[in-house]
C-alpha positions in Angstrom: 0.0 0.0 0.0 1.2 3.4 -1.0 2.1 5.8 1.7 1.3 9.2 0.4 -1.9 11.2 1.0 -3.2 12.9 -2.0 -4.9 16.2 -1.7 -6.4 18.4 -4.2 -6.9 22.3 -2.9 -9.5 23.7 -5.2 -8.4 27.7 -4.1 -11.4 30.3 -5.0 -10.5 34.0 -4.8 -13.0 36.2 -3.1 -12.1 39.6 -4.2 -12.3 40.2 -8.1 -8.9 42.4 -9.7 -9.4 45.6 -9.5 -8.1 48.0 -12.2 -6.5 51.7 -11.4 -8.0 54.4 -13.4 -8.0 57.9 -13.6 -11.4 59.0 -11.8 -12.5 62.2 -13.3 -14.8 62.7 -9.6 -11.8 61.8 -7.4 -9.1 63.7 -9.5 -6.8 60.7 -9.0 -5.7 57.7 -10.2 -8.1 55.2 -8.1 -8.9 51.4 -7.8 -12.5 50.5 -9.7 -14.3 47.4 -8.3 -16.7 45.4 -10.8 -20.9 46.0 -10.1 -21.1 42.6 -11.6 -23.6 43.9 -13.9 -23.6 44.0 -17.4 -24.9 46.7 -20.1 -26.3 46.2 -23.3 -26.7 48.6 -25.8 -28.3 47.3 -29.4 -28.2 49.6 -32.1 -30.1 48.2 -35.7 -27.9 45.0 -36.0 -24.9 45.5 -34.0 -24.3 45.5 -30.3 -22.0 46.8 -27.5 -21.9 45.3 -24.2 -19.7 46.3 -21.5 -19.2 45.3 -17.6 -20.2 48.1 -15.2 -17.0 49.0 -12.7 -17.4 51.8 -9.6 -14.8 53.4 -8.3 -14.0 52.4 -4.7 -13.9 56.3 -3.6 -17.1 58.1 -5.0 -18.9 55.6 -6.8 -18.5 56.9 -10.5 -18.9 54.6 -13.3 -16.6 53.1 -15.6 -17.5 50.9 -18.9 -15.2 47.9 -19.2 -15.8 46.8 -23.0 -16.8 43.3 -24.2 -18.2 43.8 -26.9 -18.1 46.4 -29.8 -20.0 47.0 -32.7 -20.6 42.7 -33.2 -23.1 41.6 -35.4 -25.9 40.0 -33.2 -25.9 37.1 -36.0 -21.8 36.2 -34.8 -23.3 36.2 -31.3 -24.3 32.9 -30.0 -27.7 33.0 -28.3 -26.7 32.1 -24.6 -23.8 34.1 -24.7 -26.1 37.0 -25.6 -29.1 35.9 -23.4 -26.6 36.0 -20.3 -25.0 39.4 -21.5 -28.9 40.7 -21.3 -29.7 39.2 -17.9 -26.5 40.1 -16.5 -25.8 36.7 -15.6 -24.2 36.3 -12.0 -21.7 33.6 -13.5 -20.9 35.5 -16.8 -20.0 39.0 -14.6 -17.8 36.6 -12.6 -15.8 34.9 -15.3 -15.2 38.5 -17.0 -14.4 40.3 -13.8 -11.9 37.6 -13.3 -10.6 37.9 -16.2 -6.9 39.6 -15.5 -5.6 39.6 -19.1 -8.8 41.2 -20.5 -8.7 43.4 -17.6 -4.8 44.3 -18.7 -5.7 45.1 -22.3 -7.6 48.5 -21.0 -6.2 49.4 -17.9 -2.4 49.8 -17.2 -2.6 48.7 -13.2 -4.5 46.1 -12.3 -4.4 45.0 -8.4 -4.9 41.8 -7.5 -5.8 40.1 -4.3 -4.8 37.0 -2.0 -7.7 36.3 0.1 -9.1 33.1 -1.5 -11.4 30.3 0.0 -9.3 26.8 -0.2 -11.3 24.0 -0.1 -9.5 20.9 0.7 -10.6 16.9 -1.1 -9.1 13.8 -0.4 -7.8 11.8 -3.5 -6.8 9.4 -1.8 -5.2 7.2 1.6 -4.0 4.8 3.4 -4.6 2.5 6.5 -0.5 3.2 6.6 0.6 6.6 8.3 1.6 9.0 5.7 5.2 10.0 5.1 4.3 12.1 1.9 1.6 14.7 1.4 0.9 15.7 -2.5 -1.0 18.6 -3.1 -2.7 19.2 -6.4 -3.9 22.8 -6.8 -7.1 23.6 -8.8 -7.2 27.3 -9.7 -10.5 28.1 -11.9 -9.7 31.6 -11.7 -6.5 33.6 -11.4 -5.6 34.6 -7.9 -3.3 36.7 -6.1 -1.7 34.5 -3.7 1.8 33.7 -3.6 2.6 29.9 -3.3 4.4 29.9 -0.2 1.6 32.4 1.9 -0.9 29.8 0.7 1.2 27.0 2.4 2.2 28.3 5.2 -1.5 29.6 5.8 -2.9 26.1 5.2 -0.2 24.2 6.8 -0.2 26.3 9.7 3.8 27.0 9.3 5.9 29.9 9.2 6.9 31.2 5.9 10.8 30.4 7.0 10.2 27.1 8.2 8.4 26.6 4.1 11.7 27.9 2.4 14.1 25.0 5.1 11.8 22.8 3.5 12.4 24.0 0.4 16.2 24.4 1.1 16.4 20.7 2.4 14.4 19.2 -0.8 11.7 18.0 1.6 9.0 20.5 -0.2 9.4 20.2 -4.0 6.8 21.9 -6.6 6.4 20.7 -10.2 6.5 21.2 -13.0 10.0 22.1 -11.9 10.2 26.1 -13.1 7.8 26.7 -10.9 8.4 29.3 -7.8 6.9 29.4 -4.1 7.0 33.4 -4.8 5.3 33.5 -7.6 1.2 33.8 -7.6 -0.3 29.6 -7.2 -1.4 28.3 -10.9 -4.3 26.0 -11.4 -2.5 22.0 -12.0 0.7 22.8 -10.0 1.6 19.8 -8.1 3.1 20.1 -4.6 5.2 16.8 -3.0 6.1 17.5 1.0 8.4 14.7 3.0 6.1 14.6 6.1 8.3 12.3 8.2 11.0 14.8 7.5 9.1 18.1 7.8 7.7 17.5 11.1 9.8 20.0 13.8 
């Protein structure tokens, strides 16, 4: 029997990006946060849709684009229906969306505060001597790989980077860095009968 517990963190960011812009109101350069709602604007055959943002100090609007000037024939039908309802689950997926969100606004803050829900793949009768962590990221997220272990493993940051230092914490694919923001499939191997203080 194998002696590895297999875990798969499905991590969930709460707080969508939020892009700097210059707020006409405010006079300054200031964070917008999405409305989650979606306008529509039809004009004879063509159509504009856009995702409402507020800026975080007095409120004013800005018009994130989705859509311009499409022909409602190259639209398909749900994708339109859920652009007119403003469709919770559409607003989401868009006001996730960080490289979108890049394309028309220079700063673009993201945020590490995430729900991690934790599965068991699989176990043992044995006690474990390795725990492998399989991250599932539907969305991007702000949190650095090494703040989401040592939050979830209850360690301090240093005692993650003696792991890392001692080969007892290993990430794969290989490139990848505990300082760098966690990726949806990265794969996480930690020597528990080592690691333990």
């Amino acid at each position: 029997m194998s002696d590895v517990l297999r875990v798969q963190w499905t991590i969930t960011p709460r707080t969508a990006p939020q892009p700097w812009l210059s707020c006409s109101r405010c006079g300054e350069a200031r964070p917008f946060r999405s409305s989650d709602k979606i306008r529509l604007n039809a004009n004879g055959k063509r159509v504009d849709a856009w995702l409402i943002y507020k800026c975080t100090g007095c409120g004013s609007t800005w018009n994130r684009p989705i859509l311009e000037r499409r022909s409602v024939r190259t639209i398909e039908p749900d994708l339109l229906m859920a652009l007119h309802t403003s469709e919770q689950a559409l607003a989401r997926r868009l006001a996730f969306d960080v490289e979108g969100l890049r394309r028309c606004a220079g700063r673009v803050e993201e945020f590490d505060d995430a729900l991690v829900i934790k599965t068991v793949l699989s176990e043992s009768t044995m006690p474990a001597r390795q725990l492998e962590i399989l991250c599932s990221v539907p969305e991007p997220v702000g949190l650095r790989v090494d703040r989401l272990l040592a939050k979830e493993l209850q360690l301090p940051r240093s005692r993650i980077q003696t792991l890392v230092k001692a080969g007892d914490l290993v990430a794969f694919p290989q490139e990848s860095h505990l300082r760098r923001t966690v990726r949806d499939g990265l794969r996480i191997v930690l020597e528990l009968a080592r690691s333990c203080p």
